[in-house]
N, C-alpha and C positions, 0 to 999 in steps of 0.2 A: 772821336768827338771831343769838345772842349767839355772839361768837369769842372764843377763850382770847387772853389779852396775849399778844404777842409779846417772849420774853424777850430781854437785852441783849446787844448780840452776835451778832444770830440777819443770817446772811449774807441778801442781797436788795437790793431798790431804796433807792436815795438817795430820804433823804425830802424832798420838793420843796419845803418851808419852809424847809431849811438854804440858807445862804449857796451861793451858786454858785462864788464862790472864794476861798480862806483869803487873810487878810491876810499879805501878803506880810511878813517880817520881817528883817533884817539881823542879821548876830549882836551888833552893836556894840548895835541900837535892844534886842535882847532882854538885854543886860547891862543896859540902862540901867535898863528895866523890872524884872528881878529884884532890884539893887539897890536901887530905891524900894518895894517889896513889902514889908511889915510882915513883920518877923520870926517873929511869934504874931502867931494867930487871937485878935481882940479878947476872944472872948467862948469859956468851955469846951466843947468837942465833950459832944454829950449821947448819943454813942454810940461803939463800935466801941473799938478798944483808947487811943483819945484820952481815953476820958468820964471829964470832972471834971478835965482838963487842955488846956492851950490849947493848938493845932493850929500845927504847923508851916510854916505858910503859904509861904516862901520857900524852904526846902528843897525843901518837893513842887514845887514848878514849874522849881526850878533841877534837880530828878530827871529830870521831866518833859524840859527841854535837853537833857540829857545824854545820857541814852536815847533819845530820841524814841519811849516808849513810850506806846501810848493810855492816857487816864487809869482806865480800867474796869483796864487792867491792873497797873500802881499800885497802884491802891486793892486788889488780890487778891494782893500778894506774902505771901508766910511765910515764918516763921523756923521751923524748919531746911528747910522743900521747899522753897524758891526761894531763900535765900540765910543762906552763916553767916558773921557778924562776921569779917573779914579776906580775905574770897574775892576773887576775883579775877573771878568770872563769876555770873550771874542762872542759874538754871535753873529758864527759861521751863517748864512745863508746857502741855498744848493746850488745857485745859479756861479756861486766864485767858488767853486768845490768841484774838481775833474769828476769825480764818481757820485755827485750830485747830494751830498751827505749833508745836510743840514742838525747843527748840530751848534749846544754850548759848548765853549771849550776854555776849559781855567787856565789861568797864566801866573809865573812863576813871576817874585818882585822884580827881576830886571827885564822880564818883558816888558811890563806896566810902568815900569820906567821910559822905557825909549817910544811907545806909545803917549806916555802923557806928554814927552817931551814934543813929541811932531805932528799931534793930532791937534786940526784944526777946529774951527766951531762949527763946520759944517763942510763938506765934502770928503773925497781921497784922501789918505793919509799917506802914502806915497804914489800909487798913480805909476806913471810910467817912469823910468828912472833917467839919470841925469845925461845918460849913455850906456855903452855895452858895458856893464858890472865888471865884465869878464877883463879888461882891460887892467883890473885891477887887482885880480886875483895872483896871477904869475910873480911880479916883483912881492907882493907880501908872504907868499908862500916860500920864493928864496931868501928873504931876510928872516921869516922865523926860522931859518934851519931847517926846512923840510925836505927828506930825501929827493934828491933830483927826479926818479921817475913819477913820484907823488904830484909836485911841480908838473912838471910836465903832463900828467892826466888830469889835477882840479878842475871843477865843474860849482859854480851855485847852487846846481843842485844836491851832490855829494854832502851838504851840511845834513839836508834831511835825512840821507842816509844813513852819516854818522851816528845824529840824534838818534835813528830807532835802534841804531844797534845799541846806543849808550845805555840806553830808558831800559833795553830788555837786559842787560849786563848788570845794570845796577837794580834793576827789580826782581829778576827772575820772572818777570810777569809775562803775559802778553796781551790779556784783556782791556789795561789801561794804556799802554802805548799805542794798540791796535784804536783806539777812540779817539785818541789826542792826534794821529796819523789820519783818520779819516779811511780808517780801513777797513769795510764794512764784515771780513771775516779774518778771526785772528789766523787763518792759513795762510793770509798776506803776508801779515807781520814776523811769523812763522823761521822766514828763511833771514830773517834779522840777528837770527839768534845760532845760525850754524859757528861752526869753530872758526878761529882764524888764527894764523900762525902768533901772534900777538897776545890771545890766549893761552896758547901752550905755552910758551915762553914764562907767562905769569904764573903758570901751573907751576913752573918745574921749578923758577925761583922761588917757589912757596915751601917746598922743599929742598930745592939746593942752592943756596943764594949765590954760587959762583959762575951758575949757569951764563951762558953771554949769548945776547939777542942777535939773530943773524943779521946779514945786511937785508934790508929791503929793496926787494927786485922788484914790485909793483906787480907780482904775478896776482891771480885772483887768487884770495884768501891771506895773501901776505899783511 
């Protein structure tokens, strides 16, 4: 029998065609990548509050770091219900939150920058974007130097990834990245913080500075 689509966001199973594990990223590899990331979208957004101007390509994904919010939630902020020009916090609503989490959430000065920069006086603040992101990920990930198999598996979503592992790396925490994540138990956040060969590496030149970082094969954990 014919089934309704299932709309986005709708909780359930991992769909077995996605990657098994996000590419692992360092904060330094993902400055280098936003850095090489074209300022504007080549070409005008043909929709959403962009259409008939070119899409801020480098902002959204440096928003994207910042928050480590999913891009479905992004692409759903508004101006005045989720944020006004000078605030200090997002107020998340459950309806643009996969796991329905309504919640404040503080933001760091260059979020509240790139925010003040493109929030309008009333609607979306990005909306749908100017086309596939993704179109622009590959050429900026080769021009920061990123290992070719990294390249070749980046995802929009892999920044969130990144973030929670950065926040539990640099905090030791998990209670506050687990909130700023949207993760209603820190058991989520949890597997953010296993080892990765990029840690031992920092281990052992903490001790032996002549230690040398292997090549990165893009295996899981690498």
């Amino acid at each position: 029998p014919p089934l309704p689509p299932v709309p986005r966001g709708a909780l359930g199973t991992r769909d077995p065609r996605r990657k098994e594990e996000p590419t692992d990223l360092s904060p330094e590899e993902v400055e280098a990548w936003l850095a090489a990331l074209p300022e504007l979208a080549r070409g005008p957004a043909r929709k959403g509050p962009w259409k008939g101007r070119r899409f801020p390509v480098r902002d959204w994904f440096a928003l994207a770091w910042e928050t480590g919010l999913r891009p479905s939630t992004l692409a759903a902020l508004e101006v005045p219900r989720h944020y006004t020009r000078g605030a200090a916090q997002l107020r998340l609503s459950k309806d643009i939150d996969k796991v329905r989490f309504a919640r404040p959430v503080p933001l760091t000065a260059r979020a509240r920058a790139i925010l003040d920069r493109h929030a309008p006086e009333a609607g979306l603040i990005f909306g749908p974007s100017a086309g596939d992101l993704r179109l622009y990920i590959k050429p900026a990930a080769e021009a920061a130097g990123l290992p070719p198999a990294k390249v070749a598996t980046l995802s929009p979503y892999d920044l969130r990834h990144a973030r929670a592992t950065d926040l539990v790396d640099q905090t030791g925490d998990l209670a506050g990245p687990a909130y700023l994540l949207g993760h209603r138990q820190v058991t989520t956040t949890n597997r953010y913080a296993r080892g990765r060969l990029r840690h031992a590496e920092e281990t052992l030149k903490r001790l032996d500075p002549g230690t040398s970082s292997g090549e990165d094969t893009g295996e899981p954990g690498s």
